[in-house]
N, C-alpha and C positions, 0 to 999 in steps of 0.2 A: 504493500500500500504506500511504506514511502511515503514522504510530505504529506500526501492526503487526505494522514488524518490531520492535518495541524488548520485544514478549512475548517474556519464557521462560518455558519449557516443561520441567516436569522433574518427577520421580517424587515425590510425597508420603505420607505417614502414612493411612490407613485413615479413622482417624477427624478428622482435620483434614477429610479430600477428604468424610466424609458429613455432619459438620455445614452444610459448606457448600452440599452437594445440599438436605437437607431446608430447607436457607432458600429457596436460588435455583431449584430444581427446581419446572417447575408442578404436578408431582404431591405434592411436600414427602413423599417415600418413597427410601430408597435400596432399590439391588438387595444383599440380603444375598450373595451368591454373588460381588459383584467383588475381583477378589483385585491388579487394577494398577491405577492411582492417578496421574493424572498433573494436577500444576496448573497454572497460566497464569497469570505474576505478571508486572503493570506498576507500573512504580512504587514497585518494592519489598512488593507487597501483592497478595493472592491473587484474581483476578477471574473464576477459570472452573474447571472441575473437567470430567473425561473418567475415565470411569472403566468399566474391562473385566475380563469374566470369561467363565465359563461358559455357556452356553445353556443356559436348564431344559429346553430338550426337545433338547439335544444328539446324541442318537443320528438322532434325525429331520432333524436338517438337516447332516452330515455327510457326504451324497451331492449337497447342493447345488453345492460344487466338486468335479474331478480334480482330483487332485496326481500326484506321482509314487510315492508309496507307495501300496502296493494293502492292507498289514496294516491292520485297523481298528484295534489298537493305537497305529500310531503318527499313525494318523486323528483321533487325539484331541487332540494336541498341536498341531494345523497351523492351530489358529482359534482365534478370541478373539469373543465380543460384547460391541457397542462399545453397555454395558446404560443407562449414566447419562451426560449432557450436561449439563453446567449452566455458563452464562455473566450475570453481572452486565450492569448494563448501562453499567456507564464503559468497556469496552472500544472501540477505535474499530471501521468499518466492517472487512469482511471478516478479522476475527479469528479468528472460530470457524473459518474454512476455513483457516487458517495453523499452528490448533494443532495442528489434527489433522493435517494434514499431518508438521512438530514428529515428533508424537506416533508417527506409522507410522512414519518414519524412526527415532527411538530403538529402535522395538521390530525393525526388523528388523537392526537393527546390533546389540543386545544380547538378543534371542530369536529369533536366523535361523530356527528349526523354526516357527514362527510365518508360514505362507503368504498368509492372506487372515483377512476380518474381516466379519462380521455387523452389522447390524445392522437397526433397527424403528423406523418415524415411526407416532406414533401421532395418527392425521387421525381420530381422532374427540375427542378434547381439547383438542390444541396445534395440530399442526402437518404438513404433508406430506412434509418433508424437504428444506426449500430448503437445507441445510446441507449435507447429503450430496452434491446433484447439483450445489451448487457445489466441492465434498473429490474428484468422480472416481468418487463410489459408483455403482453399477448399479443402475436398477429392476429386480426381478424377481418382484415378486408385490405384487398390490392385492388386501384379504382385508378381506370387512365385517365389522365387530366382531361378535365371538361370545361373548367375555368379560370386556366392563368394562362396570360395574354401577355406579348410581347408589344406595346403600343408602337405607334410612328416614329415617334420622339424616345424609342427606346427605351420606356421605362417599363416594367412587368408590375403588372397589376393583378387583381382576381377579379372576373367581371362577374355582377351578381345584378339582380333586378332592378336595386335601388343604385346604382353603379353610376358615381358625379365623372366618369373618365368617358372620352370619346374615343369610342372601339372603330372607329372609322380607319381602314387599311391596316388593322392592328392582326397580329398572327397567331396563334393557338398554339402554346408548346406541347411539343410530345413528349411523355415521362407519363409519371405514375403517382397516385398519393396513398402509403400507407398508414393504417389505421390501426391504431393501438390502445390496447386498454389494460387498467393496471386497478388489481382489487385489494385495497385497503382492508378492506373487512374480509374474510377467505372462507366466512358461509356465505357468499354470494353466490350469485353463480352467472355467467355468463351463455348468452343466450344465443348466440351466435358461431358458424361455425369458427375453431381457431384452428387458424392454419399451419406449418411447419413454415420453418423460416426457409427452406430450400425449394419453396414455392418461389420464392421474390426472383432467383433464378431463373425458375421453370418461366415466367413470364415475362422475363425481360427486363426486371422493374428494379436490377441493384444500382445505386450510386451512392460514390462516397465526395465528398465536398466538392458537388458539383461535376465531378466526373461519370461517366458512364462506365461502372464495374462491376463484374458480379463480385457475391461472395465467395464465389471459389476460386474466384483471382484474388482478392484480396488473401485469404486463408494462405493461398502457395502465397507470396509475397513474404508472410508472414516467418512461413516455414523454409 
């Protein structure tokens, strides 16, 4: 583990946590909608940002786990999406799996109503989720991009309904967005089918920071 235990991990300011997404994020966008805030400081100095809210299509993915309450009331409160990552790079090896680790323990010690957690590797920009499947996350859905656009003026956007950007000669990237879910509570149960991670292969859909790789190139690399 090495240095990584000398990271803490603890709740910050809104906007401390999205300056530092829009620097270190490869999107340089926060999600407006994250309402927890957690940072990752070595050294006395802030090197990673997690940050969790809402799902914009919340009602839609709220059947993805069981819990033990049947009210959709209280369905609303038992997940979090885990919307924004951002890690520098002085932090040492396997850091980012330590935070959030960190991270899920604070939140079920201090938000027990808080059962499981969401979240999206987006494989057609960055990356496939090696974070995730190293945190414990579950594959449960590979889904070929349908709404991130490459505009005129070269910016990349996500085009949605209420969408203030003009898609006019804007281009459709190809890639993939995987879907990850991670259970706090472990009498849940997930409702969905979960995939082997050597599916992301089988379909095409590995990338690592932004490059196009399987995992089984990555792996021999390794070895």
């Amino acid at each position: 583990m090495g240095r990584a235990k000398e990271i803490i991990v603890k709740i910050i300011k809104s906007n401390i946590a999205n300056e530092f997404v829009k620097l270190n994020h490869y999107s340089g966008k926060i999600v407006s909608m994250s309402q927890i805030h957690f940072g990752c400081f070595l050294d006395k100095k802030l090197h990673g940002v997690m940050s969790f809210g809402p799902p914009m299509d919340k009602r839609n993915v709220l059947n993805l786990v069981e819990t033990k309450n049947k009210s959709i009331n209280q369905k609303w409160n038992e997940m979090l999406e885990l919307n924004r990552m951002a890690f520098d790079d002085y932090l040492p090896k396997n850091s980012e799996s330590r935070c959030i680790s960190i991270a899920f323990k604070l939140i079920k010690k201090n938000a027990p109503q808080i059962k499981w957690i969401l979240s999206y590797s987006d494989a057609t920009q960055c990356g496939d989720g090696t974070i995730y499947r190293a945190s414990g996350f579950k594959l449960t859905n590979i889904n070929k991009n349908g709404t991130i656009y490459r505009l005129a003026n070269g910016e990349v956007v996500a085009k949605r309904g209420d969408s203030k950007y003009n898609f006019e000669g804007a281009t459709k990237l190809k890639g993939f967005q995987n879907r990850y879910i991670y259970l706090i509570d472990k009498t849940c149960k997930i409702n969905v089918e979960i995939l082997p991670f050597n599916e992301i292969d089988k379909q095409g859909a590995g990338m690592y920071k932004g490059q196009k790789i399987s995992l089984k190139e990555r792996k021999n690399m390794r070895d």
